[in-house]
Structures are given as structure tokens and as C-alpha cells.
C-alpha positions as CSV (number, residue, x, y, z in Angstrom):
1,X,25.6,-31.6,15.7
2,X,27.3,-34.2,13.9
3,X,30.2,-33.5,12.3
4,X,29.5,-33.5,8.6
5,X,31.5,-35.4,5.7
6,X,32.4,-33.0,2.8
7,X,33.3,-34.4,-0.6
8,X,33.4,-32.7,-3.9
9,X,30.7,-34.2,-6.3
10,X,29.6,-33.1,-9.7
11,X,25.8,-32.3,-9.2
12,X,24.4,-31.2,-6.1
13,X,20.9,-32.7,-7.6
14,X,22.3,-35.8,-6.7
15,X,22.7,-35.7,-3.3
16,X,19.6,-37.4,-1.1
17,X,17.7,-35.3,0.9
18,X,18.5,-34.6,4.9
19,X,21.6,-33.4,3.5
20,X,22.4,-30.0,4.2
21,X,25.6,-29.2,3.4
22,X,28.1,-29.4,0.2
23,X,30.9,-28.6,-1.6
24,X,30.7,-28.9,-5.0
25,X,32.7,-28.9,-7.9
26,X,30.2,-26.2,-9.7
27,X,31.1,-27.6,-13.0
28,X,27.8,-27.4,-14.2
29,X,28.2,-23.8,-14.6
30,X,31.4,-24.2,-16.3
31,X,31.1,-27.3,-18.4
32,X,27.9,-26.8,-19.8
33,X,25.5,-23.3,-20.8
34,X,27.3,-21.1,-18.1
35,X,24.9,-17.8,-18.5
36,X,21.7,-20.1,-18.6
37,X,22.7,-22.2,-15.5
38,X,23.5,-19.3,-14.2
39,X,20.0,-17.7,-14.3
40,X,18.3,-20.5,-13.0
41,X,21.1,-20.8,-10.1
42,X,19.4,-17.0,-9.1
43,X,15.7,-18.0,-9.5
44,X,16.8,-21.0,-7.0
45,X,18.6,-18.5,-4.9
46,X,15.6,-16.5,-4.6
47,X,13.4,-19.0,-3.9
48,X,15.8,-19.9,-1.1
49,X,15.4,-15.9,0.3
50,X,11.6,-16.5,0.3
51,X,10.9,-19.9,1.7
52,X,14.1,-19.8,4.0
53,X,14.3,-16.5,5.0
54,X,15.5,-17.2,8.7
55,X,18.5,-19.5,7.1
56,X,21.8,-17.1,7.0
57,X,22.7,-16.1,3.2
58,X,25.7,-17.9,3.0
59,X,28.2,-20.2,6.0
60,X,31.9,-20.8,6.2
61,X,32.9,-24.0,7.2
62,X,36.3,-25.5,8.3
63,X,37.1,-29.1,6.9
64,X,41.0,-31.0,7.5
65,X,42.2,-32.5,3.9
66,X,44.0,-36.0,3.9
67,X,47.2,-33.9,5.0
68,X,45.6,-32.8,8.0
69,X,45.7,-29.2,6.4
70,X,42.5,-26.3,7.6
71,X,39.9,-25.8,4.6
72,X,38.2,-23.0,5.1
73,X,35.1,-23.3,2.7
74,X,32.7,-20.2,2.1
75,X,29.4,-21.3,0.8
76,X,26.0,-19.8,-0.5
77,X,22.1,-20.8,0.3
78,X,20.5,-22.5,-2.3
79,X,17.5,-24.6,-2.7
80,X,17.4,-28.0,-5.4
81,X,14.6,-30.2,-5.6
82,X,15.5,-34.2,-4.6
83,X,15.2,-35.8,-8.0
84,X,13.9,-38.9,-6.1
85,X,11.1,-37.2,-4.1
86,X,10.3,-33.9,-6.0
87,X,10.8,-32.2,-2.2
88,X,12.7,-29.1,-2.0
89,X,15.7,-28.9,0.1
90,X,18.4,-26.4,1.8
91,X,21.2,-26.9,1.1
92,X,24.7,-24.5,0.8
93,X,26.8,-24.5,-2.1
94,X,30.7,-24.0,-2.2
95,X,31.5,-20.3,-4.1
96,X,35.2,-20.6,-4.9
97,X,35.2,-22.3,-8.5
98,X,38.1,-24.7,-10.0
99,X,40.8,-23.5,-12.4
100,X,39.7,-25.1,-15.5
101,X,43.0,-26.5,-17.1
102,X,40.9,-28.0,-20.3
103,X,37.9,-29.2,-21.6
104,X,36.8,-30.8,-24.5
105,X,33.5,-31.8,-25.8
106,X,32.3,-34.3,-29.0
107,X,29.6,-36.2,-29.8
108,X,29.5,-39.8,-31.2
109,X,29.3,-43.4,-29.9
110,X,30.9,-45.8,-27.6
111,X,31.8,-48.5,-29.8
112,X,32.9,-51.0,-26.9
113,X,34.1,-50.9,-23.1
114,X,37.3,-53.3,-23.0
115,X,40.2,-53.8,-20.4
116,X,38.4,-50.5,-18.4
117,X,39.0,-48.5,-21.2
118,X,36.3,-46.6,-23.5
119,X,36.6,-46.9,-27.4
120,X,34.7,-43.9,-28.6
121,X,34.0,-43.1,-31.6
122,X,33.8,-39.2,-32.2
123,X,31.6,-38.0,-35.1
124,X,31.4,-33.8,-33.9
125,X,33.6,-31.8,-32.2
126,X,32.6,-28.5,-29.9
127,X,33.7,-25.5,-31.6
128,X,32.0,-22.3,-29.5
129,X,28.5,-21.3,-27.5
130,X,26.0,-19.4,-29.6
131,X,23.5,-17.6,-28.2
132,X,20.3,-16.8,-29.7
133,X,17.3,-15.8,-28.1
134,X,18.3,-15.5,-24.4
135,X,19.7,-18.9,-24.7
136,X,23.1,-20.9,-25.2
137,X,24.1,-24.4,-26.5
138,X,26.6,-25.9,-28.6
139,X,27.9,-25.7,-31.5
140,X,29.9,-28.4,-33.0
141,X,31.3,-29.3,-36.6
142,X,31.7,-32.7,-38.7
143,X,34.9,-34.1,-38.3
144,X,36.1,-37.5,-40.4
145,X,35.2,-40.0,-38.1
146,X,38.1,-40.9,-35.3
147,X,38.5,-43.1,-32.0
148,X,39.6,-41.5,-28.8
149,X,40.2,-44.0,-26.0
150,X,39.6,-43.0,-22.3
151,X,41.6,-45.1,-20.4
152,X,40.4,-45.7,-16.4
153,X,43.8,-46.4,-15.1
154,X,43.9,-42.8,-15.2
155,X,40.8,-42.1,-12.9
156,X,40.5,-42.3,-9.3
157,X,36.9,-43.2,-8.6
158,X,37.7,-43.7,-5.0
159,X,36.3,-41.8,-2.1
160,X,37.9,-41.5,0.9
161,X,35.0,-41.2,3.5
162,X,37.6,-40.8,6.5
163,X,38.3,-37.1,5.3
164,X,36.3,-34.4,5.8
165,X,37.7,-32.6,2.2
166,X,39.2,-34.3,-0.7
167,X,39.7,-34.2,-4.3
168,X,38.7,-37.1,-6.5
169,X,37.9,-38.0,-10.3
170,X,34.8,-38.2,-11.8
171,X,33.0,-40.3,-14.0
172,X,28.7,-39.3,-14.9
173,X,25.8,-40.0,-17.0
174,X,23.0,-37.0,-17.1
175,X,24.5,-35.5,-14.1
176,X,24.6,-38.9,-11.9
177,X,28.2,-39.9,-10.9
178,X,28.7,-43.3,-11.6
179,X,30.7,-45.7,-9.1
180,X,32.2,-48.0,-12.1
181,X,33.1,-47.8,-15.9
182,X,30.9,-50.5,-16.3
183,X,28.0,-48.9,-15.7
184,X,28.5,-47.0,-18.9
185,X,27.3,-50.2,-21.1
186,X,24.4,-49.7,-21.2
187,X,24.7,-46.2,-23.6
188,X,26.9,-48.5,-25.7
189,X,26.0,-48.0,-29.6
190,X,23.9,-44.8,-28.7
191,X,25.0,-41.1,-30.1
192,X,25.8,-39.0,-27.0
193,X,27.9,-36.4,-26.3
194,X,31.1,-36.6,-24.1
195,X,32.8,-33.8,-21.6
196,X,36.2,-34.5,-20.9
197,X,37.8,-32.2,-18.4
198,X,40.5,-31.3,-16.0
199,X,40.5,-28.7,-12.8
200,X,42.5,-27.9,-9.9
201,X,40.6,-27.1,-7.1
202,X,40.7,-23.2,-5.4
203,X,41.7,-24.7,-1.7
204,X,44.0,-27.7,-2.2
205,X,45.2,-27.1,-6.0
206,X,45.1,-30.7,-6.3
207,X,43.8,-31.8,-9.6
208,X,41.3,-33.8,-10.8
209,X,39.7,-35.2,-13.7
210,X,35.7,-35.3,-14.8
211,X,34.4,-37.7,-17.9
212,X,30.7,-36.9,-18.4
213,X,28.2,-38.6,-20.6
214,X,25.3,-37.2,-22.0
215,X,22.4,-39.0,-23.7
216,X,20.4,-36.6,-26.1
């Protein structure tokens, strides 16, 4: 079997199907409504037992990082649907989760891209999860209006397809990773909300950064 390129990504839903294995970041889990992803993660799970019942319950992989270093990788079965076809497919997910060294969450507008740096303009801050019947959000307050800048010549957006595990930046809109700040122009002048985070990863304890948009 062909040896198989692992990188971690952001949101499994974006990988194409006829890909059957990945480590992930499983930030979803942590970044946004934890318990509630978390429930759907074991209806998927289940559906995976059903429909793939021959498929062993979880694999463990070995992958080199650019150092040349063994990474052993445990992952689980699940099943996600391919957002371009609608077609379920198999795929195994990576269990160790990232130290979460911070993340911070507002809501406001990107007032201009400029010199690949975001000028954003932040009109609610996260304060905690509520939880009200069976289900979690956000909860933010009104803040005086202020600017935070996200400056790219901090991100590394660069994948290195020559390694078989590596840690890398992020940069997403509604869960797709984006190759370029520029595609970000388009949200320009529209009230979104913004994730701005930092992990190390469980194998390497490299760090890396993720800067997620969300349109709501």
C-alpha cells in the first residue's frame, strides 16, 4: 500500500474523499462547543461500528517528523460525510489532543487586510460557555470598540509534503483552511467572530498557531 502523507489539519470535513487516514488537530472539540461536538463525534462513531463493522476500532501508525524522529500515532474509526459529495467515508482520527496554551475569541469586523496583516475591529469579547437545554454556545460581553492586528509574518502557512508528520500554522473560514490571507477579503466589512489560538502538539511539542473565522 502506498505509503500515506500525514499532516495535521484543522477539520477532517475538509479532507476529499479516498482519503483514509488523518491526524488531526481535534481543535474542533476544543475551540468551539466541546460537550456538543462531542456527542455528535459518538453518533458518528456509532455509525462507523454499524456500517464498518469489519474495520478495526482504532490503528496505530508510525510516521518520521522533519528530524527523522518515530511518531507513533494511535487513532480512532470514525465516519464524516464529504462536504463536496454528501458520501460517507472511513476515515481514523488521531486521539492524543494538543496542550492548549491560549485561546481567545471576539466578534467584530475586519476593517482592512494591509501589508498581510488583519486590522480587526473587535466589538464582543468571549467571557464563558453556558449551557441551557442540552446545549452550549458562547457567551460574550460589549466591550468599547478596539483594533487588534494579526500580523502574518507570524504564521507559517507552509506545508511540507516531504514529511510524513509535521506541525504547521493555521489560517480558516467555517472550518476550511485557507492557503493565503488574502483569501479572507472577501468577509471584509462583515460581523464575524474570530478564534485565535496556540497549542503544542502531544508527539513533537512543537507549537503552532490557528486563526479561525467564522461568519454568523
Amino acid at each position: 500500500m502506498k505509503k500515506r502523507k500525514i499532516i495535521n489539519i484543522v477539520l477532517i470535513a475538509c479532507i476529499a474523499i479516498g482519503i483514509f487516514f488523518v491526524i488531526g488537530f481535534g481543535l474542533i472539540s476544543k475551540i468551539e462547543n466541546k460537550i456538543y461536538l462531542q456527542k455528535i463525534k459518538n453518533e458518528i462513531l456509532a455509525k462507523a461500528n454499524q456500517k464498518y463493522s469489519d474495520k478495526p476500532e482504532s490503528i496505530t501508525e508510525t510516521f518520521k517528523d522533519k528530524d527523522g524522529r518515530e511518531v507513533e500515532v494511535k487513532m480512532r474509526k470514525i465516519v464524516v460525510k464529504d462536504e463536496n459529495t454528501g458520501q460517507e467515508v472511513l476515515m481514523y482520527e488521531d486521539i492524543a489532543e494538543p496542550k492548549i496554551i491560549y485561546s481567545k475569541t471576539y466578534k467584530g469586523k475586519i476593517e482592512r487586510i494591509e501589508d498581510r496583516r488583519i486590522y480587526f475591529i473587535v466589538d464582543e469579547e468571549f467571557s464563558e460557555p453556558i449551557f441551557e437545554s442540552g446545549t452550549t454556545g458562547y457567551q460574550f460581553k460589549d466591550v468599547k470598540n478596539y483594533q487588534i492586528i494579526f500580523d502574518f509574518g507570524n504564521y507559517n502557512l507552509e506545508v511540507d509534503t516531504s514529511v510524513g508528520y509535521f506541525v504547521s500554522d493555521h489560517l480558516t473560514l467555517d472550518f476550511k483552511s485557507l492557503d493565503s490571507i488574502e483569501d479572507l477579503e472577501k468577509v471584509i466589512g462583515k460581523y464575524i467572530r474570530v478564534q485565535d489560538s496556540k497549542y503544542r502538539d502531544y508527539y513533537t511539542g512543537g507549537d503552532y498557531k490557528v486563526l479561525s473565522f467564522f461568519t454568523e
